[in-house]
C-alpha positions as CSV (number, residue, x, y, z in Angstrom):
1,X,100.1,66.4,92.3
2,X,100.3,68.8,95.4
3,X,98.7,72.4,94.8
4,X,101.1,74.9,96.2
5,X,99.2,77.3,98.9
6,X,100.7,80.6,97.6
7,X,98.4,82.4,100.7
8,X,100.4,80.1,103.4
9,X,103.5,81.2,102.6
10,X,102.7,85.0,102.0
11,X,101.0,85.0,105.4
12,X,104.5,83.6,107.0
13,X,106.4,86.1,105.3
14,X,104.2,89.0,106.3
15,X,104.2,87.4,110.0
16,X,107.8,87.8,109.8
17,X,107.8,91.3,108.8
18,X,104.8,92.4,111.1
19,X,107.0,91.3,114.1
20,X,110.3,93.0,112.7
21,X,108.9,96.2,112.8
22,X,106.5,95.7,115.9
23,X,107.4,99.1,118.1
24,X,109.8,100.6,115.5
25,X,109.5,102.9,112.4
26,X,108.3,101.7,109.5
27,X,109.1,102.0,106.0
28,X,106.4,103.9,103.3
29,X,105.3,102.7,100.2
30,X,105.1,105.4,97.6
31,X,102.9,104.2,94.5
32,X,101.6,106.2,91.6
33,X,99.5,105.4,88.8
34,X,97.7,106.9,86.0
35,X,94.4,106.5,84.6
36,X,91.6,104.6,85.7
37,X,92.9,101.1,84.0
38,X,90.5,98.9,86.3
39,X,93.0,95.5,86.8
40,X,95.5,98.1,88.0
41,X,93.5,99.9,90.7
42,X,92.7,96.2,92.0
43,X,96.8,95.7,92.2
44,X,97.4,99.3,94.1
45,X,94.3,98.4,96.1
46,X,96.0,95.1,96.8
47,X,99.4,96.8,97.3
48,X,98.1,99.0,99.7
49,X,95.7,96.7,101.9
50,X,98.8,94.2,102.5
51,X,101.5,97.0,103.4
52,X,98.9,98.5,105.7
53,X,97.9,94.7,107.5
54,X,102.0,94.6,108.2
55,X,102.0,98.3,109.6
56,X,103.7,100.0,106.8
57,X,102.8,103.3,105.9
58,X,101.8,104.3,102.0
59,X,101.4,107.4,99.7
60,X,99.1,106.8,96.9
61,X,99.0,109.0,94.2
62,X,96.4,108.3,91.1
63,X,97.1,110.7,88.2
64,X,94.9,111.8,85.4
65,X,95.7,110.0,81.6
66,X,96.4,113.5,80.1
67,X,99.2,114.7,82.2
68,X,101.8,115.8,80.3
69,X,105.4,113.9,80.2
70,X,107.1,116.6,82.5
71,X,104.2,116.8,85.0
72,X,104.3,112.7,85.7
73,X,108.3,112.9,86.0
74,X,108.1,115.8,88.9
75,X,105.5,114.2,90.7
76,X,108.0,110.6,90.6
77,X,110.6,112.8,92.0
78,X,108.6,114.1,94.6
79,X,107.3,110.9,95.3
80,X,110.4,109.3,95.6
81,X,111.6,111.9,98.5
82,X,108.7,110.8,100.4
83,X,109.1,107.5,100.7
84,X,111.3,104.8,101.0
85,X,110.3,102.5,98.0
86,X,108.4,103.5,94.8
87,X,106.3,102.0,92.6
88,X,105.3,103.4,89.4
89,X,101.8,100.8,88.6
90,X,102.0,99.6,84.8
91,X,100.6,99.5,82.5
92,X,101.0,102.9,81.4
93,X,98.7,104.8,79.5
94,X,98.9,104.3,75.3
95,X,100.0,107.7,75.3
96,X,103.1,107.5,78.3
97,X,103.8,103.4,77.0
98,X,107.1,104.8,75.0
99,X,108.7,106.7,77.6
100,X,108.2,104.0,80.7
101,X,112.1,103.1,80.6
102,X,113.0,106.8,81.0
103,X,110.5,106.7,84.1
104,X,110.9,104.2,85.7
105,X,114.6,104.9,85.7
106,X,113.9,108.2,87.8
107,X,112.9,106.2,90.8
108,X,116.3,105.7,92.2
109,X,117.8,102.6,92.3
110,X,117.8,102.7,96.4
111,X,114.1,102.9,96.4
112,X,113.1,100.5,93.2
113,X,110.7,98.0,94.8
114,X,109.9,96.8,91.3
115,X,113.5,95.8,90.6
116,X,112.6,97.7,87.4
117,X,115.7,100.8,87.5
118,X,117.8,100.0,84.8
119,X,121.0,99.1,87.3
120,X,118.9,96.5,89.2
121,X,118.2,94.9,85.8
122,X,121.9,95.3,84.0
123,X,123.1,93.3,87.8
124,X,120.8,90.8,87.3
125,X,121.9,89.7,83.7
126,X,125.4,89.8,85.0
127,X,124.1,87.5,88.1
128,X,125.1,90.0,90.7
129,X,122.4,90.7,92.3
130,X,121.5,87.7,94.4
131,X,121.4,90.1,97.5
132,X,119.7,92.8,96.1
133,X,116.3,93.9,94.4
134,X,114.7,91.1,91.7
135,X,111.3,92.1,90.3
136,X,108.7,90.8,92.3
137,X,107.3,88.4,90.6
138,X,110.6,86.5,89.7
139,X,111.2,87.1,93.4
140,X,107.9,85.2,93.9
141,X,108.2,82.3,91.8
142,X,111.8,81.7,93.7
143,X,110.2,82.1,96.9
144,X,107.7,79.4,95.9
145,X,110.4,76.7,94.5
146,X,112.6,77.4,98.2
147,X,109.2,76.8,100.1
148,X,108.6,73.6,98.5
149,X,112.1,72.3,99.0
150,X,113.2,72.9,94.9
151,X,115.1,76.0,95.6
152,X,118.7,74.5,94.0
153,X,118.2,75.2,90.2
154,X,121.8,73.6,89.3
155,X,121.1,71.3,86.8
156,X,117.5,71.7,86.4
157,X,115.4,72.0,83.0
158,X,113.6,75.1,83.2
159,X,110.7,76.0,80.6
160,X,110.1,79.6,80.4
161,X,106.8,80.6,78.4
162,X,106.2,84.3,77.9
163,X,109.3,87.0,76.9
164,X,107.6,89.9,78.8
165,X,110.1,92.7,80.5
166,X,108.8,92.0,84.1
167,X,108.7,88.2,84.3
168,X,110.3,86.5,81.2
169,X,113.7,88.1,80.5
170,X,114.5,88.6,83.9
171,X,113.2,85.1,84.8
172,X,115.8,83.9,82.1
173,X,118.6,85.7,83.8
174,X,118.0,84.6,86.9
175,X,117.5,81.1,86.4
176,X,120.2,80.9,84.1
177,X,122.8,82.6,87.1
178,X,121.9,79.7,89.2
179,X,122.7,77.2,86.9
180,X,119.7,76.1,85.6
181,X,119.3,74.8,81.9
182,X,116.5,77.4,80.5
183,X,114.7,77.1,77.3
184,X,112.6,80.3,76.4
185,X,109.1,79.9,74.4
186,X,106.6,81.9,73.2
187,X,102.3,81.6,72.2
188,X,104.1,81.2,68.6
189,X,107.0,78.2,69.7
190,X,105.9,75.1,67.5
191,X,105.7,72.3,68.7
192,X,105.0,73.8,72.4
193,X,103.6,70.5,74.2
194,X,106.7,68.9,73.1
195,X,108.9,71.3,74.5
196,X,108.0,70.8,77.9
197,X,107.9,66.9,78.3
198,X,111.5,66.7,79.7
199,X,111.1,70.2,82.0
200,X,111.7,69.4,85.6
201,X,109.8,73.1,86.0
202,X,107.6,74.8,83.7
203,X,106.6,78.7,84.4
204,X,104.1,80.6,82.4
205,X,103.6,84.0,81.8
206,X,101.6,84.5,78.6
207,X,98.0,85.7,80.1
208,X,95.9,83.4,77.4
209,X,93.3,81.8,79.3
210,X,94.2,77.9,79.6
211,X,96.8,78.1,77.2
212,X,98.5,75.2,78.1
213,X,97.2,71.7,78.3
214,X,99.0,68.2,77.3
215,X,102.4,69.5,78.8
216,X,105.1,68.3,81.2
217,X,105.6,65.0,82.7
218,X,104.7,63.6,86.6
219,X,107.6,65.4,87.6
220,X,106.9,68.9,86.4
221,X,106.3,72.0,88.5
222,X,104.1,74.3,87.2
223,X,104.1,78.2,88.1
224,X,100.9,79.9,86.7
225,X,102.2,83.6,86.1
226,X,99.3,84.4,83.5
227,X,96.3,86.1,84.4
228,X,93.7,86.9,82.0
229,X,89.5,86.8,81.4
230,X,87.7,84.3,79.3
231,X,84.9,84.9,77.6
232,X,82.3,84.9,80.7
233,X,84.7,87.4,81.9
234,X,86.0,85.0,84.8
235,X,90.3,85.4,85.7
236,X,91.9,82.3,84.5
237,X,95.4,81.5,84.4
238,X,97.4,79.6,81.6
239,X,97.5,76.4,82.9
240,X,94.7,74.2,81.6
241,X,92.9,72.3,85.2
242,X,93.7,69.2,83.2
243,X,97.3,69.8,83.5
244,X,97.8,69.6,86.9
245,X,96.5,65.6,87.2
246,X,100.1,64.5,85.9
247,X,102.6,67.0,88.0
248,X,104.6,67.3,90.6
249,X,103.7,70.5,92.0
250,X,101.6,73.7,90.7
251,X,100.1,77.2,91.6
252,X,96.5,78.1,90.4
253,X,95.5,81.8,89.1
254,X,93.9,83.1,90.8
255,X,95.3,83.2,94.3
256,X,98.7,82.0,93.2
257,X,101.6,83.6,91.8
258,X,99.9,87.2,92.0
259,X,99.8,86.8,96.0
260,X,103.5,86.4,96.1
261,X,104.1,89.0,93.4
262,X,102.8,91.8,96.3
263,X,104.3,90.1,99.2
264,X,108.1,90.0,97.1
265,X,107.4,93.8,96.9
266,X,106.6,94.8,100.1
267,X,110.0,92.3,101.2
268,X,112.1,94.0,98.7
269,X,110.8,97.5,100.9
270,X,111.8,95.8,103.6
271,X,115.4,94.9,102.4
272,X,116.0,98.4,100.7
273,X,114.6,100.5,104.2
274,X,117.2,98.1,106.1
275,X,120.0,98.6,104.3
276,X,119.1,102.9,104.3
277,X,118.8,102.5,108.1
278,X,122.4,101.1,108.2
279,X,124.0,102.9,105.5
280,X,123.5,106.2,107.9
281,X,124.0,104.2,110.9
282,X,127.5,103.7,109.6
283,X,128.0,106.8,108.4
């Protein structure tokens, strides 16, 4: 078993990007959230602290809970003319939750960091998309199989737990477009444990604390996407410790899969202010 240091290769990445833009412009993060959901302030927080360590510039907008449908949509719009990649921070508030398709669909597709805009997601169910804008977190996980040497999914047996919009469904899509063999659970798929004996790669995104426990085989790779609080109110991830005595591979939460979920989002700013740079270059 071989923990995978999600830090290492988030610092190379953002090494890379630092020196990029050394002595040029840089591209600005545009975030805005709503409420005062705690997690999510520590994820804008985040957000910003790593853009600003690679030089990037931000606008951070926090938004009271009772604004009004139309106010929230006008200040995406203006957000999104100030900067060159746009986030809008979920969860939403209970009473915005129905309407977060319709907004984040106003952020326009040449500035969705998220991967969220419903053309980035419609490409990357039809697979064409490799070169363009994946939500961060699958982005992440990919990241960690190529910097371990288990980029090439062709052939592999891939267990997905966890059907959520941002990390699930895509991550089905994705992995399926590369020509891997996918199997899609749930906290309610019997027979779990059994499941996932064969997996060559197991990824978890259900946010139970140490969920998962007599799973996978010497082989497996595990990829801890849950976060969550047990009852002594410490973060935990999904993966039970005892799982990782029999693997091939895993992350831990924290300080795993959540690192490379910011550092895929400040690279897909990256990507999307590039290709705005040449797209009037060529003009």
């Amino acid at each position: 078993m071989k923990k995978i240091e999600c830090k290492e290769i988030s610092e190379k990445i953002k090494s890379k990007l630092k020196e990029i833009y050394r002595g040029r412009k840089v591209p600005v993060l545009g975030i805005i959230s709503v409420g005062e959901y705690a997690p999510s302030k520590i994820y804008v927080n985040r957000k910003i602290k790593e853009a600003t360590e690679i030089g990037f510039e931000n606008i951070n907008i926090n938004l009271e809970e009772s604004i009004s449908l139309i106010n929230l949509k006008l200040n995406i719009i203006d957000a999104a003319e100030k900067c060159d990649g746009l986030i809008l921070q979920l969860p939403l508030p209970d009473n915005l939750k129905e309407y977060e398709d319709e907004l984040l669909n106003l952020i326009p597709v040449e500035k969705d960091i998220d991967g969220l805009h419903k053309d980035n997601l419609y490409n990357l169910t039809l697979g064409k998309n490799k070169e363009n804008i994946l939500p961060a977190t699958v982005q992440g996980i990919l990241t960690i199989l190529e910097y371990i040497g288990e980029g090439n999914l062709e052939g592999k047996d891939v267990v997905v737990i966890g059907r959520g919009k941002t990390v699930g469904k895509p991550l089905i899509s994705v992995l399926s477009n590369r020509n891997a063999t996918v199997t899609l659970c749930h906290s309610k798929t019997a027979n779990l444990e059994e499941k996932t004996k064969e997996a060559d790669i197991i990824i978890s995104a259900v946010g139970i604390p140490h969920f998962l426990k007599n799973i996978g085989n010497e082989n497996s790779i595990l990829i801890d996407v849950g976060i969550s609080r047990d009852i002594n109110n410490k973060i935990k991830g999904d993966f039970h410790p005892s799982c990782y005595e029999k693997c091939k591979y895993y992350t831990i939460t924290p300080g795993g899969t959540g690192i490379m979920t910011v550092t895929s989002l400040l690279e897909n700013l990256h990507k999307l202010f590039q290709r705005t740079l040449n797209e009037t270059t060529n003009k």
